[in-house]
N, C-alpha and C positions, 0 to 999 in steps of 0.2 A: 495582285490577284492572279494576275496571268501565270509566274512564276508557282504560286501554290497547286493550282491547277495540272503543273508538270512535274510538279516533285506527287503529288499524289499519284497522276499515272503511273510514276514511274514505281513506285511502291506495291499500287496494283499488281502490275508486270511480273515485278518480281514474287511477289504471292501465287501469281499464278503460273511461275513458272516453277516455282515449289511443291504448287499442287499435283503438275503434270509430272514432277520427278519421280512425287512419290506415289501417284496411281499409275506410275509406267515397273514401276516397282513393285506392287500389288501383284497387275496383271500377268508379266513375268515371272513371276515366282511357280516353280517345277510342282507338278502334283505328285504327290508321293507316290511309289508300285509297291501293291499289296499283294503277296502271296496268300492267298485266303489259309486260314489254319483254323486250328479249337475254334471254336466259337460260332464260326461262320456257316452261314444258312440260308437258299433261296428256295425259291419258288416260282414256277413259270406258266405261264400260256403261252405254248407254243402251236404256229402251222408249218406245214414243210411240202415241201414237192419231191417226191422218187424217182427215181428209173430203174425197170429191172433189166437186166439181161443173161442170158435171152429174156425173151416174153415167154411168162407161162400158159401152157395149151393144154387141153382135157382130151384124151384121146376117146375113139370112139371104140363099144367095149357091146359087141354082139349081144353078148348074152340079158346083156342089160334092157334090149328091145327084142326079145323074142315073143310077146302081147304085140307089137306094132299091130294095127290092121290092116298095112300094105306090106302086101308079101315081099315086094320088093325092097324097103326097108330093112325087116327082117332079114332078108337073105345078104345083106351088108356085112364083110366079115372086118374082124379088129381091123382098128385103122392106128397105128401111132401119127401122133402129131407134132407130141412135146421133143423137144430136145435134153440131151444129158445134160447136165447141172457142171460145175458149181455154178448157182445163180450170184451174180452180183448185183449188188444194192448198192446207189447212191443218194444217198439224202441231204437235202440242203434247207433248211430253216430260221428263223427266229423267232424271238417273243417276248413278252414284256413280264416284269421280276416281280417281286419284294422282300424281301430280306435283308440282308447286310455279310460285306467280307470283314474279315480284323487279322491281323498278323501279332496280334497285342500289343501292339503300338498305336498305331490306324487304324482307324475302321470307317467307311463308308459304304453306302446305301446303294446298291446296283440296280440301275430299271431296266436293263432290257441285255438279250444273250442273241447270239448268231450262233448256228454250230451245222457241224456236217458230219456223218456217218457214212463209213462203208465196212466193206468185207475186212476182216484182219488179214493184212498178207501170209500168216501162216496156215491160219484155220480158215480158208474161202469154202470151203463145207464140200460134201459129197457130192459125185455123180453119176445120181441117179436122175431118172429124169425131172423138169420141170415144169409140175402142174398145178394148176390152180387146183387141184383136190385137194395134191398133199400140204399146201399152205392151210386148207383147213384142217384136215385132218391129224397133221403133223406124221403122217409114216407113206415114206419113211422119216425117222427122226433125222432131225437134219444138222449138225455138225458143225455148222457153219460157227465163227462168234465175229463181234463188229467192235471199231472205234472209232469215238466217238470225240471228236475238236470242239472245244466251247471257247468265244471270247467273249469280254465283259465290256457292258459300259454303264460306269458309275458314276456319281457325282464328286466332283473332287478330287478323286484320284485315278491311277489306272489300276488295270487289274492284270496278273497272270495267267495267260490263258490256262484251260485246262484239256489235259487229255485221258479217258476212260478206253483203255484197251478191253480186248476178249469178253464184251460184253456178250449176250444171248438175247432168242429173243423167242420165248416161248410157243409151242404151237398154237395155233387159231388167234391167235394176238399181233397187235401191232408195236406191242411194249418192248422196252430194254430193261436188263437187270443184270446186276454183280459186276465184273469185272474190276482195274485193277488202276486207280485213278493217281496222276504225274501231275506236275504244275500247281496251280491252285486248287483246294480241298485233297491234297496228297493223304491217302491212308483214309480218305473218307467213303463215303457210299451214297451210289448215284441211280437213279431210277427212270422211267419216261414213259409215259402211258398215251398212247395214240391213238388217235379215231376217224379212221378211215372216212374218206368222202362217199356218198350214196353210190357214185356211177364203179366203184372199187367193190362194195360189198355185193352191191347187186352183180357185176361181173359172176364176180366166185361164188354167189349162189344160183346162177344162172342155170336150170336143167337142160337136161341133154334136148335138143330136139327129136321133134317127133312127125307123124305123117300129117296130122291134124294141127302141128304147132312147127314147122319147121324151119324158119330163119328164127332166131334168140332174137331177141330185143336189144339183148349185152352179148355180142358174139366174142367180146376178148379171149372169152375161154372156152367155150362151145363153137363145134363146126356147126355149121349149116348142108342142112339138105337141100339136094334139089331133087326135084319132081318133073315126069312128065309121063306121058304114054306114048310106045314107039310102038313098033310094026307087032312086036311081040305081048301086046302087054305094059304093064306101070314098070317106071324103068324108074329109080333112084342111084342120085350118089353124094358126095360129099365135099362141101367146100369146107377150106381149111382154117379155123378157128383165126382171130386178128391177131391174138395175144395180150397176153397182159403186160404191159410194157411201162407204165405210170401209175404213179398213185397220188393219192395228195390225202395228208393229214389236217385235217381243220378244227374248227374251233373246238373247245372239249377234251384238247389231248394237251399233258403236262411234262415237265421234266422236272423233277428235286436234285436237288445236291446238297451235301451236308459235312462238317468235320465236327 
């Protein structure tokens, strides 16, 4: 009895040292890298955090307060604030997918992208100055274009990062479009639509102060006034705007990519 008892274990043993050969063998086994081509399609929610630099600043623009009802106000002549440009943008983000890559071989299912944006080193855009008007306004039009680093992470396999040069990014928008895409989705077309956080939009619609309204609420982009009465009369003058220096994209804003 004793004897059957040892030839079974030892039977077991050897089973289970067969099992661990061959789920060490499983485990090990390489995940294929997919350069995404034809076929291939995501979709994203993405958030991202900015920085610009400089910060953009609203200058103060006389004629624009010539109603003031303190004289003193009124008689404030142009102030610049902003500085000349090129502004640089850095962005850094992620977000979660659905679609799928395929090289026509492979294909697996990506959930989630990292990526970062800035100035293209040729096109870092004009300098003129840098205000939170003209980010609304778009003029002067601005020159600049961007690229744009994405990496994947898939199930089951890896993926080839992607890179989108000389992107743009439209006036009064926080979107990207066109440019000229290398790595994974090569010769395809790539898109990103953004949406600014409250304390960003309120900034840049933030109006000029006034006699009745004079510290902003959002000074990144508006000076502030100060007020007082001296020996002569209501004296004002101007503190100089924080700047617009960050942004943060949150929920609501996407990126596609496609071949």
């Amino acid at each position: 009895m004793f004897k059957k008892v040892l030839v079974g274990t030892a039977a077991l043993a050897v089973a289970a040292s067969g099992l661990v050969a061959i789920t060490a063998g499983v485990s090990g086994a390489s995940k294929p890298t997919i350069t995404a081509g034809p076929g291939s399609s995501l979709s994203c929610n993405i958030t991202a955090k900015g920085k610009l630099s400089p910060g953009l600043k609203n200058d103060w623009v006389q004629a624009d307060h010539s109603t003031d009802p303190d004289p003193a106000v009124v008689a404030i002549p142009n102030t610049t604030f902003g500085s000349n440009g090129p502004v640089i943008v850095s962005i850094k983000g992620s977000g979660t997918c659905t679609g799928t890559v395929t090289d026509g071989v492979n294909t697996a299912s990506v959930t989630a992208i990292k990526f970062s944006l800035t100035n293209d080193p040729a096109h870092l855009g004009n300098n003129s100055e840098a205000t939170c008007s003209s980010l609304v306004t778009g003029m002067p039009p601005s020159t600049a274009e961007y690229d744009t680093n994405i990496t994947y992470t898939a199930i089951g396999a890896k993926v080839t990062p992607t890179t989108v040069t000389d992107q743009t990014i439209p006036p009064a928008s926080f979107d990207t479009s066109g440019g000229t895409i290398t790595g994974s989705f090569a010769g395809g077309t790539s898109s990103a639509s953004g949406v600014p956080d409250s304390t960003t939009i309120s900034a840049v619609l933030q109006a000029a102060p006034t006699s009745t309204d004079p510290v902003p609420a959002y000074p990144q982009c508006q000076p502030s006034l100060k007020l007082k009465t001296g020996k002569n009369g209501p004296e004002a003058s101007l503190k100089a705007p924080k700047g617009l220096k960050k942004l943060s994209l949150v929920s609501g804003s996407t990126l596609s990519i496609s071949r």
